[in-house]
C-alpha positions as protocol buffer text, in pm:
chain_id: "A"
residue {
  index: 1
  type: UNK
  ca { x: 497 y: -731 z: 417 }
}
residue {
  index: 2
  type: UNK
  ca { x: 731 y: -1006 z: 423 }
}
residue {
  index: 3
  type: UNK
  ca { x: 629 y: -1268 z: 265 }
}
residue {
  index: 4
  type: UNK
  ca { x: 635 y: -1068 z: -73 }
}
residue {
  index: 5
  type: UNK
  ca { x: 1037 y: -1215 z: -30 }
}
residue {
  index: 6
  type: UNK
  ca { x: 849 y: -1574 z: -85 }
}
residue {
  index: 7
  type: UNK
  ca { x: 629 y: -1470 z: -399 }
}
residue {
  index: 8
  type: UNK
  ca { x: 944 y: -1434 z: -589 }
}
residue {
  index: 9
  type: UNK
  ca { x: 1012 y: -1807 z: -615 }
}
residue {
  index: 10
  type: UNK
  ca { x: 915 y: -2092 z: -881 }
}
residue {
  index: 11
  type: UNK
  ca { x: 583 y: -1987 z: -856 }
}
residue {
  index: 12
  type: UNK
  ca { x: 653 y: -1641 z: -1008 }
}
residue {
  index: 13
  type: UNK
  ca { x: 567 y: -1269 z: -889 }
}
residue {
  index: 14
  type: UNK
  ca { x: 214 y: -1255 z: -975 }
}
residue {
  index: 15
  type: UNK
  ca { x: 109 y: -1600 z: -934 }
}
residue {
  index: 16
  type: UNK
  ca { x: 312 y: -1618 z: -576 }
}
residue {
  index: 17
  type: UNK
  ca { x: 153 y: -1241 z: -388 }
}
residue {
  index: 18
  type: UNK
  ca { x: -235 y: -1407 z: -559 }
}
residue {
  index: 19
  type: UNK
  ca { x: -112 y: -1691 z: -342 }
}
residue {
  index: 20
  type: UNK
  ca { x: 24 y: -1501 z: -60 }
}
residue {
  index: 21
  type: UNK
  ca { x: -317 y: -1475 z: 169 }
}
residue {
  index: 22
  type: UNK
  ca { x: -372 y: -1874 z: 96 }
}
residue {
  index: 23
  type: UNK
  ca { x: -61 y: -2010 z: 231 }
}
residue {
  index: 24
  type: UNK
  ca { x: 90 y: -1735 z: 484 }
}
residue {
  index: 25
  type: UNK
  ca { x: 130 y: -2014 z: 726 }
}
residue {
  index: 26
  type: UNK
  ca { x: 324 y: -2204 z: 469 }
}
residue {
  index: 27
  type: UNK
  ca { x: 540 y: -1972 z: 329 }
}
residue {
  index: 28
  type: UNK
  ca { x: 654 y: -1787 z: 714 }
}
residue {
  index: 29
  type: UNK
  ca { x: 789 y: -2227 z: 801 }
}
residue {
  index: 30
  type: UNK
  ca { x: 976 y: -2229 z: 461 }
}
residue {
  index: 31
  type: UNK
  ca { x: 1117 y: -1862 z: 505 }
}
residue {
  index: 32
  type: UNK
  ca { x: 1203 y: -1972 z: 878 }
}
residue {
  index: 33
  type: UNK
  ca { x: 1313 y: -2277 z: 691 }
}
residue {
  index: 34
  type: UNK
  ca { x: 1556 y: -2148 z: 486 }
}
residue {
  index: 35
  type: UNK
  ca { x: 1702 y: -1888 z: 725 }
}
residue {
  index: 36
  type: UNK
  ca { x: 1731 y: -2189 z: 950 }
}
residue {
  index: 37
  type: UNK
  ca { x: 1937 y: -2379 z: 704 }
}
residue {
  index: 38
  type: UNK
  ca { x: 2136 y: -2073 z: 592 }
}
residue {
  index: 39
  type: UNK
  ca { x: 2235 y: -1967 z: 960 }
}
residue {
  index: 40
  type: UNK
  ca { x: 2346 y: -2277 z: 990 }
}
residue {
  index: 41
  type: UNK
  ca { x: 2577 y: -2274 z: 719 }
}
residue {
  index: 42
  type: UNK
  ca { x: 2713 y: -1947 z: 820 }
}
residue {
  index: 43
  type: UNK
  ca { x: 2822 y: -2105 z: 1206 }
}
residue {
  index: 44
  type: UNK
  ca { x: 2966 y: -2373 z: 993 }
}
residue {
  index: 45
  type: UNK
  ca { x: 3161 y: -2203 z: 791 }
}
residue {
  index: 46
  type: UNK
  ca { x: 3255 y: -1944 z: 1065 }
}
């Protein structure tokens, strides 16, 4: 399961895995999202 990563955030633990089956569409872009922009910043620092 991970998306259980993405329930950590603002939303809070419990709130976020409630949330998890209504937005698992949503949450797999941001992840991919975020390990987009922080790969990024890894090449650019390399």
């Amino acid at each position: 399961m991970p998306w259980t990563a993405t329930a950590t955030n603002m939303e809070g633990t419990a709130q976020g895995t409630m949330s998890l089956p209504i937005v698992p569409e949503r949450s797999l872009l941001f992840l991919i999202a975020l390990l987009d922009g922080a790969d990024d910043e890894s090449q650019e620092e390399d």
